[in-house]
ZAMAR-314236 format. One record per atom (N, C-alpha, C, O, CB): residue in three letters; x negated, y, z. Coordinates in steps of 0.1 Angstrom, whole numbers, padded with zeros to 4 digits, always signed. Glycine has a CB too. Layout:
BEGIN
ALAXYZ...
This chain:
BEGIN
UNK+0351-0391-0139UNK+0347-0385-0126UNK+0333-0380-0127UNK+0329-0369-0123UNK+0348-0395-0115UNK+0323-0391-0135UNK+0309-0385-0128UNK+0310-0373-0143UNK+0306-0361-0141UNK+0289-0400-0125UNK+0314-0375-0154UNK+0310-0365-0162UNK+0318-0350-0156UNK+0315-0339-0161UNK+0315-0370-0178UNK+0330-0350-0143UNK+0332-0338-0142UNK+0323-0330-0131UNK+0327-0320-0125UNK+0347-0337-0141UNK+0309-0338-0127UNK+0295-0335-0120UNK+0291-0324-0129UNK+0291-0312-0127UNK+0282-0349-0119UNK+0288-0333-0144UNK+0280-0323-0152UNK+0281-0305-0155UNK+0275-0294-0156UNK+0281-0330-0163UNK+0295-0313-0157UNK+0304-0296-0164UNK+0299-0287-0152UNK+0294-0276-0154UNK+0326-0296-0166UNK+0302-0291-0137UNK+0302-0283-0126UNK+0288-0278-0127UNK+0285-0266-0128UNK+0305-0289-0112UNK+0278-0291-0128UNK+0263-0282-0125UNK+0260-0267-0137UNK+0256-0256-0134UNK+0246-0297-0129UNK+0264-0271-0150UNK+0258-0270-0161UNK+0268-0255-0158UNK+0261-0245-0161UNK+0258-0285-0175UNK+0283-0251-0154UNK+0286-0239-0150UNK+0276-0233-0144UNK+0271-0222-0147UNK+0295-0238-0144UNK+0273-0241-0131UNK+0263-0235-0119UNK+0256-0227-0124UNK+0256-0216-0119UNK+0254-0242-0113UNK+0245-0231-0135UNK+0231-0233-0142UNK+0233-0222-0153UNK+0223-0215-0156UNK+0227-0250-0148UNK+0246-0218-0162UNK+0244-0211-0173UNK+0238-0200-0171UNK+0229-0196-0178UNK+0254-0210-0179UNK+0245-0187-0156UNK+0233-0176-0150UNK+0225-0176-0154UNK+0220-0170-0163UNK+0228-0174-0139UNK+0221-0186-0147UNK+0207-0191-0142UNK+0198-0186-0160UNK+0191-0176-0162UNK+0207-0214-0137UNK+0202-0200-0173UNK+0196-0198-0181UNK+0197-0184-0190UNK+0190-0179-0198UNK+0198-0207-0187UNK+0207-0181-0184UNK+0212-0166-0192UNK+0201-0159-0188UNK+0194-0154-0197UNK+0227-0158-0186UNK+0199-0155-0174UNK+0187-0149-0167UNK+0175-0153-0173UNK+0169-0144-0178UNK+0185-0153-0153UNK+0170-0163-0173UNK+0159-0169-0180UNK+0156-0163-0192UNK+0148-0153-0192UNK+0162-0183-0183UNK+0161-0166-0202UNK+0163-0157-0218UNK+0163-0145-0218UNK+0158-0139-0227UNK+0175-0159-0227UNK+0169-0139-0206UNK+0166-0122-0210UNK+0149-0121-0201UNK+0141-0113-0205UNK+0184-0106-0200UNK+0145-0130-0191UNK+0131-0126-0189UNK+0122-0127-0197UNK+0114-0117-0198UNK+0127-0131-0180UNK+0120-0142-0207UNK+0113-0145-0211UNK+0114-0136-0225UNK+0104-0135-0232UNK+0112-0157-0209UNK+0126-0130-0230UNK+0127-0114-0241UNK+0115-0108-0232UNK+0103-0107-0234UNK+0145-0101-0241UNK+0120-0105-0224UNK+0109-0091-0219UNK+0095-0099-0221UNK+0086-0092-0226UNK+0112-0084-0200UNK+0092-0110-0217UNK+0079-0110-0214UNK+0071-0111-0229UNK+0059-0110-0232UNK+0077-0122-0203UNK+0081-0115-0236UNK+0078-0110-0253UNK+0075-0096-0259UNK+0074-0095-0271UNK+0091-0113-0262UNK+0074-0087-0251UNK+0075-0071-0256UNK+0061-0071-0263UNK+0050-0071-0257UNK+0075-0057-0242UNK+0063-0071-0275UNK+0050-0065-0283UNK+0038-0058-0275UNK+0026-0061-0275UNK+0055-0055-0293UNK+0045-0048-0270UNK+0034-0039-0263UNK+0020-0045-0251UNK+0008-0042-0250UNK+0044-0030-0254UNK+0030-0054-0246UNK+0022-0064-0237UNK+0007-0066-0244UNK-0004-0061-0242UNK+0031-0079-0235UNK+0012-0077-0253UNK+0003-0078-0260UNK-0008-0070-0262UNK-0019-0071-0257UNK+0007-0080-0267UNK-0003-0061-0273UNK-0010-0047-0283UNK-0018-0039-0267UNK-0030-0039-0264UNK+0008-0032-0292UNK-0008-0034-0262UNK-0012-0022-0249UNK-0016-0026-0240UNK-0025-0021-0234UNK-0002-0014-0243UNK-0010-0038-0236UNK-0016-0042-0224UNK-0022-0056-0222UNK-0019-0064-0213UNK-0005-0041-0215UNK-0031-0059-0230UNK-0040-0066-0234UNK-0041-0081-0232UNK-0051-0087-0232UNK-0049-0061-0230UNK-0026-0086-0229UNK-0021-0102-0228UNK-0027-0110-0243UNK-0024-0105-0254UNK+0001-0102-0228UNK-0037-0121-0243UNK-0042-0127-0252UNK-0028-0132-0256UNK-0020-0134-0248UNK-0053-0136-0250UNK-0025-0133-0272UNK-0013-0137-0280UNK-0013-0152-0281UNK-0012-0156-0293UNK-0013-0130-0293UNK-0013-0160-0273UNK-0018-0172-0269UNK-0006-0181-0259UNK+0002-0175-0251UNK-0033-0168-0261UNK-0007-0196-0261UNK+0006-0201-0252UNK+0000-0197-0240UNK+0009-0195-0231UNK+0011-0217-0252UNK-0017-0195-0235UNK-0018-0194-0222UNK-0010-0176-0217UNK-0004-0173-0207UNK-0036-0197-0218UNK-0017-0170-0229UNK-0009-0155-0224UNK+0004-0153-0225UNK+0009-0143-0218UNK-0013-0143-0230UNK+0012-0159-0232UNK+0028-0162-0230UNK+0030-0170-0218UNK+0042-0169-0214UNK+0035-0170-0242UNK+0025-0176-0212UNK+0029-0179-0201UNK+0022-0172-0192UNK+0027-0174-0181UNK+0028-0191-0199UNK+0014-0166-0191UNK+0008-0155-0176UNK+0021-0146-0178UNK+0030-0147-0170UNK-0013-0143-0178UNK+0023-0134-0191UNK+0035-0127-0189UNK+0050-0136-0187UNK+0059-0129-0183UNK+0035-0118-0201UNK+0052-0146-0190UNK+0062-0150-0186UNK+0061-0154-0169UNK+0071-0152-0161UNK+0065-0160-0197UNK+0051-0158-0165UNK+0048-0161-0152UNK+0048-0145-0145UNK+0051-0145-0133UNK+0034-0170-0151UNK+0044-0132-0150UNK+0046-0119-0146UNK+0061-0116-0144UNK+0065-0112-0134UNK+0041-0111-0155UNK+0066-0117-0152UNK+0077-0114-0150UNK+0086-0121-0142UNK+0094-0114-0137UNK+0081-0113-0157UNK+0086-0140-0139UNK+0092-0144-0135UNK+0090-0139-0114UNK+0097-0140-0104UNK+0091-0158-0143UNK+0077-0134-0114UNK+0077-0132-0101UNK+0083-0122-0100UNK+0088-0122-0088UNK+0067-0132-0096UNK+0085-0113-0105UNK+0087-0096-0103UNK+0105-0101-0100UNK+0111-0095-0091UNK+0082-0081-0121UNK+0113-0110-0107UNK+0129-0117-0107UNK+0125-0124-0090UNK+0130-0119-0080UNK+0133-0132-0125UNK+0122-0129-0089UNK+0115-0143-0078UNK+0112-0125-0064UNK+0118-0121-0054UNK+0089-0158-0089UNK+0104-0123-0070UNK+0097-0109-0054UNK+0115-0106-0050UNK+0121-0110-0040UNK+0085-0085-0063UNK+0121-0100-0061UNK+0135-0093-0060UNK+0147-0101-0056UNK+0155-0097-0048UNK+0140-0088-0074UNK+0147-0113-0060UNK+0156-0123-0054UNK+0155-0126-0038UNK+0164-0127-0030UNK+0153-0136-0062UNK+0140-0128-0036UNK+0141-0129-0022UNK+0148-0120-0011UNK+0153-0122+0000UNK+0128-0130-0020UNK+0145-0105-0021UNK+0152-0095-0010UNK+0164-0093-0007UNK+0168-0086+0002UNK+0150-0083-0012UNK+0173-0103-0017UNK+0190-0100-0019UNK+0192-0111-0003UNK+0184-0116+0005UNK+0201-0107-0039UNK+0204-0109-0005UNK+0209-0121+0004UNK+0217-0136-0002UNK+0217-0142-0013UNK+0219-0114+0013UNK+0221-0137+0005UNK+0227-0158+0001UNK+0238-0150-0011UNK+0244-0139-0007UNK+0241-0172+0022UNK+0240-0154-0022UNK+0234-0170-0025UNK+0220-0170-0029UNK+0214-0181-0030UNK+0242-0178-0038UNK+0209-0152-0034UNK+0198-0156-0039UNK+0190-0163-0041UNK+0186-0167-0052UNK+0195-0155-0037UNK+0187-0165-0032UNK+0174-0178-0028UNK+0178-0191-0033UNK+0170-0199-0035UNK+0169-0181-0010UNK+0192-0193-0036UNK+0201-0207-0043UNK+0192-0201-0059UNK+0186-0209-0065UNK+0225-0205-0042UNK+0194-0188-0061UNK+0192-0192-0074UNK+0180-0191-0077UNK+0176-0195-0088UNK+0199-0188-0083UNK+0170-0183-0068UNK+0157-0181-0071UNK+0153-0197-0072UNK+0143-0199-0079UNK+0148-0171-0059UNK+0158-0208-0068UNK+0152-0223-0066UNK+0157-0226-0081UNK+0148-0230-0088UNK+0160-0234-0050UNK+0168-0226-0088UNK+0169-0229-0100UNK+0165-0224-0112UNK+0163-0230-0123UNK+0177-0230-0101UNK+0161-0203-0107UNK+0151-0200-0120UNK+0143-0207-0121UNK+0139-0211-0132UNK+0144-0188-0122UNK+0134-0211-0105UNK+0122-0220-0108UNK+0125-0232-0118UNK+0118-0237-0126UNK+0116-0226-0094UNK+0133-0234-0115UNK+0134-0248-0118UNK+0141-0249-0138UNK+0139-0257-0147UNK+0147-0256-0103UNK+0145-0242-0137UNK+0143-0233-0158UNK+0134-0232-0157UNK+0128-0241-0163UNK+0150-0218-0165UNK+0128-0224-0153UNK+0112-0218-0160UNK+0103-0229-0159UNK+0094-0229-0168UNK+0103-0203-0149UNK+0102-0241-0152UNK+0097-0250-0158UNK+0102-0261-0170UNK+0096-0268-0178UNK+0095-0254-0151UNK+0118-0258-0167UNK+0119-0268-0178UNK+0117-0263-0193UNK+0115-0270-0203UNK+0133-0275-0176UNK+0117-0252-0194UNK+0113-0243-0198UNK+0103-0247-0206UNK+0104-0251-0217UNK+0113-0235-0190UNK+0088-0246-0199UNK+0079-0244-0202UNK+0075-0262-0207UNK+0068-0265-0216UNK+0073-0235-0192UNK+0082-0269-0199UNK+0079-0286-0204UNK+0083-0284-0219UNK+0075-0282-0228UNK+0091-0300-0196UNK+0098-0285-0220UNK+0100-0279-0236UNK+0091-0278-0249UNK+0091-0284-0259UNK+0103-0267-0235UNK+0083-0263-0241UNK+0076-0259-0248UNK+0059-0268-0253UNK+0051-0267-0262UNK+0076-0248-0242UNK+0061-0276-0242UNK+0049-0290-0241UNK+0052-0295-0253UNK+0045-0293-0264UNK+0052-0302-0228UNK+0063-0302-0252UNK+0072-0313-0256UNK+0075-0306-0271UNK+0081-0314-0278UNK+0087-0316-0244UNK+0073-0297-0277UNK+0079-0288-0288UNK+0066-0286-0298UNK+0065-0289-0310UNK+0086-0272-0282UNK+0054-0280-0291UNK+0042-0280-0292UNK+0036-0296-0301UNK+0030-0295-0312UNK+0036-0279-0276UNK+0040-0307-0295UNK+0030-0319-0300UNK+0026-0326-0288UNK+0021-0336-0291UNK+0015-0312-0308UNK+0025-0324-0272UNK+0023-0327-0264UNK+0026-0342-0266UNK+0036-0345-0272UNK+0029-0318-0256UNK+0020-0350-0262UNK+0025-0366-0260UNK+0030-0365-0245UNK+0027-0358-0236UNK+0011-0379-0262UNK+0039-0374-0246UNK+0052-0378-0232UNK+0040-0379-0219UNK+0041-0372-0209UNK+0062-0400-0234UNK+0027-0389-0224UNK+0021-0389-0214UNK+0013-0384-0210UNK+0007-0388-0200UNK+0019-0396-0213UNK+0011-0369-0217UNK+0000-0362-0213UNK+0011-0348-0207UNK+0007-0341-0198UNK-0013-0358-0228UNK+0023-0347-0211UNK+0032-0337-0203UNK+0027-0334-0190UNK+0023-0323-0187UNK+0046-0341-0202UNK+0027-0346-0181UNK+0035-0345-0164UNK+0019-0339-0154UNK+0019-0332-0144UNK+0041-0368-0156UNK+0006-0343-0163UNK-0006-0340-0158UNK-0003-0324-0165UNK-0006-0315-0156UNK-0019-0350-0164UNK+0000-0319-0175UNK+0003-0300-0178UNK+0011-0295-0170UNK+0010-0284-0165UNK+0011-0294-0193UNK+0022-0306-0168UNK+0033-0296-0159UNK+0026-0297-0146UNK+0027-0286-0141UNK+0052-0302-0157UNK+0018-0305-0139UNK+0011-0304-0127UNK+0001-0286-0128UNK+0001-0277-0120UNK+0000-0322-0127UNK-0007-0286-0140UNK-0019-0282-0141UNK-0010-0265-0142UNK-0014-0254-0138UNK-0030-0289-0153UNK+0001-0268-0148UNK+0009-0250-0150UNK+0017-0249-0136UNK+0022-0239-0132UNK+0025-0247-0167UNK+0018-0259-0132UNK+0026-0258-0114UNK+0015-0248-0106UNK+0017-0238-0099UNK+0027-0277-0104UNK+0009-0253-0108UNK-0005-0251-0095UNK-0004-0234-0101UNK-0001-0224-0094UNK-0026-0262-0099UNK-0009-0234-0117UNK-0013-0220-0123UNK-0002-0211-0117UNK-0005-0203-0108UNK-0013-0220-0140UNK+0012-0212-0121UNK+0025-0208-0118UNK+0026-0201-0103UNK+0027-0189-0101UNK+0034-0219-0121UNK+0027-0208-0095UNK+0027-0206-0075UNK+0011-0199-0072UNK+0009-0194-0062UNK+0027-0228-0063UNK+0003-0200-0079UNK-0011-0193-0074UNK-0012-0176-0089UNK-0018-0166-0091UNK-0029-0210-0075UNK-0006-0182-0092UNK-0006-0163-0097UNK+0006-0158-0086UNK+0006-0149-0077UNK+0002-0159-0119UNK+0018-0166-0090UNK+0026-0156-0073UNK+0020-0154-0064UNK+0024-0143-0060UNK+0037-0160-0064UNK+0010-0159-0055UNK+0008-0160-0045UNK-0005-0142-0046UNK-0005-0132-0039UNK+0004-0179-0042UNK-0013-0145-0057UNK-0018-0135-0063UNK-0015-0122-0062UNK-0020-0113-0055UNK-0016-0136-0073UNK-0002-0124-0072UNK+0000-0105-0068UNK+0010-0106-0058UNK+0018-0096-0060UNK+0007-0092-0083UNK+0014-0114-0048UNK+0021-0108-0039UNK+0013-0107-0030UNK+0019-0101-0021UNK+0033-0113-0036UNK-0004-0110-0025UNK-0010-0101-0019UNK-0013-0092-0026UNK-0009-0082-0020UNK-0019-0105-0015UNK-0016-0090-0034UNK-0018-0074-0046UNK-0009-0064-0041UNK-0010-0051-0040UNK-0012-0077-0064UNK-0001-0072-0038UNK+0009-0057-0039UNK+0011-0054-0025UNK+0017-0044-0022UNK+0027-0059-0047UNK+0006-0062-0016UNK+0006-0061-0001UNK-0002-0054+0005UNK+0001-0049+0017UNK+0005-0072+0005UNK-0020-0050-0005UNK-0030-0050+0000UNK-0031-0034+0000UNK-0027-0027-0009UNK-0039-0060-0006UNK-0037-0030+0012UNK-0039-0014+0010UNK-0046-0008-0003UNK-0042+0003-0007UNK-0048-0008+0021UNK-0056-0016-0008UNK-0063-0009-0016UNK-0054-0006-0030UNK-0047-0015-0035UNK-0076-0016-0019UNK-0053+0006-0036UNK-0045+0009-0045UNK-0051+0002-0060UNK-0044+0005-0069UNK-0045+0025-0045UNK-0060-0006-0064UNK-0060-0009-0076UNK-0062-0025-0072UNK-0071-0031-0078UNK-0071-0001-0084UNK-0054-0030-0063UNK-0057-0046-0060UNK-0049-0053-0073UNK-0053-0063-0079UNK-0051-0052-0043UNK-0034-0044-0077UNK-0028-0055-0083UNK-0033-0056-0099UNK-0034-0066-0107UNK-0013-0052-0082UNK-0038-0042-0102UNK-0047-0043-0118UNK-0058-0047-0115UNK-0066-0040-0122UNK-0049-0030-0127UNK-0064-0056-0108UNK-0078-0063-0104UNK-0071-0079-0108UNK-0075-0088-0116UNK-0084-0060-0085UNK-0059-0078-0098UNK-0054-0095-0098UNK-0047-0096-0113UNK-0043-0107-0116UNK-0041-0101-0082UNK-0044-0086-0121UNK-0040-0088-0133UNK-0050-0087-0142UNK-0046-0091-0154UNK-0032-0081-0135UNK-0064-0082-0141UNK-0074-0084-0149UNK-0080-0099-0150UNK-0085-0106-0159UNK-0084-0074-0146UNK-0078-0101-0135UNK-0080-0117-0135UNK-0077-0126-0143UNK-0084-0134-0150UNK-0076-0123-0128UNK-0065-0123-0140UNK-0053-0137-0145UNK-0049-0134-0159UNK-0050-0144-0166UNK-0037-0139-0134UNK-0044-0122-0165UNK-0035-0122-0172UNK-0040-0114-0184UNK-0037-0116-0195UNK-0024-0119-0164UNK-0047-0105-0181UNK-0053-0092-0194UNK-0067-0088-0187UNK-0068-0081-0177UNK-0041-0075-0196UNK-0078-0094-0195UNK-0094-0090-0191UNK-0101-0079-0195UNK-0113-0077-0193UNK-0103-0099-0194UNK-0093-0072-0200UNK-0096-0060-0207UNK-0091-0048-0201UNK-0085-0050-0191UNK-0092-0062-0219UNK-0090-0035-0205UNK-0086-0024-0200UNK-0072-0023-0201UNK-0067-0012-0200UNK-0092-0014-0205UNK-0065-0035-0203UNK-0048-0030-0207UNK-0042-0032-0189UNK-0032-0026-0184UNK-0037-0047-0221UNK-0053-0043-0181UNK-0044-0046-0167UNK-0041-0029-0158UNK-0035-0028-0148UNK-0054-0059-0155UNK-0046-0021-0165UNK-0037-0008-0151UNK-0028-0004-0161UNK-0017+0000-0156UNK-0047+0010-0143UNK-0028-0004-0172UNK-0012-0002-0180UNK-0002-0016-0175UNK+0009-0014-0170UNK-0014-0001-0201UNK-0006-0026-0176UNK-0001-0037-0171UNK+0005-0036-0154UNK+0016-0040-0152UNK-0012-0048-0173UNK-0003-0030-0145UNK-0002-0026-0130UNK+0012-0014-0130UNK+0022-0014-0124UNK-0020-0018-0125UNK+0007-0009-0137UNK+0023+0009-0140UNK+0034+0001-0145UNK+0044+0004-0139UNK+0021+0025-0158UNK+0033-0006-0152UNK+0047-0012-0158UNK+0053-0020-0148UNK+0065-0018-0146UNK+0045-0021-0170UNK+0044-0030-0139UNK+0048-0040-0131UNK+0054-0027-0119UNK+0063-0030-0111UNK+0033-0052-0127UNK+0047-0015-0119UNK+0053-0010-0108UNK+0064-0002-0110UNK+0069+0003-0100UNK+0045-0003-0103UNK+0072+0001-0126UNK+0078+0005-0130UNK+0094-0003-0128UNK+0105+0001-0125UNK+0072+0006-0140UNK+0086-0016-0133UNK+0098-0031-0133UNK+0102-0030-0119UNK+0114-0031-0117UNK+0090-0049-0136UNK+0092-0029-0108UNK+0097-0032-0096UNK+0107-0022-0095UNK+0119-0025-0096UNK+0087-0032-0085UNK+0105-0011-0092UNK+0116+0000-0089UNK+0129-0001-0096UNK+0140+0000-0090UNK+0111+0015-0094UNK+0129-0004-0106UNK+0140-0008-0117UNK+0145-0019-0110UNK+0156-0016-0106UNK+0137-0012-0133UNK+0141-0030-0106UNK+0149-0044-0103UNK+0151-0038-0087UNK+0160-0045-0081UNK+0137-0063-0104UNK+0147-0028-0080UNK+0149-0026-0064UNK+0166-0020-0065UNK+0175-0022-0057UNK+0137-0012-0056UNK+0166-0014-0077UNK+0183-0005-0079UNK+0190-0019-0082UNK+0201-0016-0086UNK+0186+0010-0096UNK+0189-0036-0083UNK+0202-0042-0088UNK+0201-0052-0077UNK+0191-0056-0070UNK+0204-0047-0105UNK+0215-0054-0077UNK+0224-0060-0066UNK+0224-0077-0075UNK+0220-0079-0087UNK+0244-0050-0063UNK+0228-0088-0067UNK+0229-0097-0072UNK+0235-0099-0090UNK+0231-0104-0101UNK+0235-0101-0063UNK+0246-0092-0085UNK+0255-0093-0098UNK+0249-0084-0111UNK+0252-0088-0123UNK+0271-0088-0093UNK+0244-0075-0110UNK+0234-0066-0116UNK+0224-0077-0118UNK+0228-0082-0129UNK+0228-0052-0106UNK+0215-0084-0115UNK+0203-0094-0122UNK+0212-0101-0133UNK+0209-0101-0145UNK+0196-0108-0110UNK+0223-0107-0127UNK+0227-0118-0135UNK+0234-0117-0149UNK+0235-0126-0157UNK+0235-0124-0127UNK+0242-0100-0150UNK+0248-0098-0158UNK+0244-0084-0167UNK+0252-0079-0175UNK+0259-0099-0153UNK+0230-0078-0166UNK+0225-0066-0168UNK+0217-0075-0179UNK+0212-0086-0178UNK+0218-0055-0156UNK+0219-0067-0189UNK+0214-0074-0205UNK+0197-0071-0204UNK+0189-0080-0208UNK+0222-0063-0223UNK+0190-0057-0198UNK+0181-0053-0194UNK+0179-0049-0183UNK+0184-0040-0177UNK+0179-0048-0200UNK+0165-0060-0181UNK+0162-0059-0163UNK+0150-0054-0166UNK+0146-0050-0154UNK+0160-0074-0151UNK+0138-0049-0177UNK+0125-0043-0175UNK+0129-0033-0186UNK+0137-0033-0195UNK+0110-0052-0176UNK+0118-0025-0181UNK+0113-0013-0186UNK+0107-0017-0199UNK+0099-0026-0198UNK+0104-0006-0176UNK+0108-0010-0214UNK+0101-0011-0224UNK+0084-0011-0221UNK+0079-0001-0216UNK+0106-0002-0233UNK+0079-0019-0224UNK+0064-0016-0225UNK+0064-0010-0237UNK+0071-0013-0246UNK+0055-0028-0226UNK+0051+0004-0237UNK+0047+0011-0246UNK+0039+0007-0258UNK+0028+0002-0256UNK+0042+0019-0241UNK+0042+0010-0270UNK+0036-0002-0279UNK+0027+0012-0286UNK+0034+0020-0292UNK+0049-0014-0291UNK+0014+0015-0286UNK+0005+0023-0290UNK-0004+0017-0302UNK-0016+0016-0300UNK-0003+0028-0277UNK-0001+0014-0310UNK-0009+0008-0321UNK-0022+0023-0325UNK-0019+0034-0329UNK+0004+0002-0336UNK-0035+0016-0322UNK-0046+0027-0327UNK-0043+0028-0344UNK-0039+0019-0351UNK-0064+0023-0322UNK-0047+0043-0347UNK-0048+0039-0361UNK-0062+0040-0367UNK-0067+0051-0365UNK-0040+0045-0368UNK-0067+0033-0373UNK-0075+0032-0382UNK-0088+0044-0387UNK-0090+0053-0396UNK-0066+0030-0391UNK-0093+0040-0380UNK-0103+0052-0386UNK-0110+0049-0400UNK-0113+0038-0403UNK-0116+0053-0376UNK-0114+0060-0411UNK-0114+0062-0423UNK-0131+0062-0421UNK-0138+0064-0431UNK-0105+0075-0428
């Protein structure tokens, strides 16, 4: 009986991680990095993975029921997710739960971030709140076009479209300078 709990959740949940893996692909786009000036770093793999997971999270909110069912379990991947990655790292057991606190806080206050960004009249608020947080360099208004690119793209899909569309973002442009002689 209780093992036929598991099977049920762990159906529930495969979306879910399916969704997960194709975000955190994207938030892997070389370009990010290169173009749009994400430090190649676990903290900047997690700002772009935390980029993207909001831009899934902004779009989920707008669908209807069951969304918001699953916007509560991406959250809840994308941390376990990121414990994992604690726990994979070298992290000791007992120093995890104080990171997962300290990337909680980080995680809910970059959302909270650019979803005034994107609220606020002034046209360069969200490549300000992305120079902040995520790229300190001149890549956050290429970072700002893309995020505004992603949005429009995720506004055309319907629930079933997030869950089963192999690609939910737009390629980031990968401009490697070359070399001066």
């Amino acid at each position: 009986m209780i093992f036929g709990l598991f099977g049920k959740r762990a159906k529930r949940l495969a979306p879910v991680e399916a969704l997960l893996a194709r975000v955190a692909d994207a938030s892997r786009q070389p370009g990010l990095y290169i173009g749009g000036g994400i430090p190649d770093t676990f903290e900047g793999r997690f700002e772009s993975l935390t980029l993207h997971a909001f831009l899934i999270l902004r779009r989920l909110r707008e669908l209807p029921a069951p969304a918001s069912d699953l916007a509560q379990d991406f959250v809840d991947a994308c941390f376990a997710y990121l414990e994992l990655g604690f726990r994979q790292g070298g992290i000791s057991d007992i120093a995890v739960p104080k990171r997962m606190k300290k990337i909680g806080q980080s995680f809910y206050g970059r959302i909270k971030a650019y979803e005034s960004a994107l609220g606020a009249p002034e046209p360069g608020a969200l490549a300000e709140a992305l120079r902040r947080n995520v790229s300190p360099g001149e890549g956050a208004s290429a970072l700002a076009d893309y995020v505004g690119q992603a949005q429009k793209r995720l506004a055309q899909l319907d629930l079933d479209a997030i869950l089963g569309q192999e690609t939910l973002f737009p390629a980031f442009p990968v401009h490697e300078s070359t070399p001066s002689v």
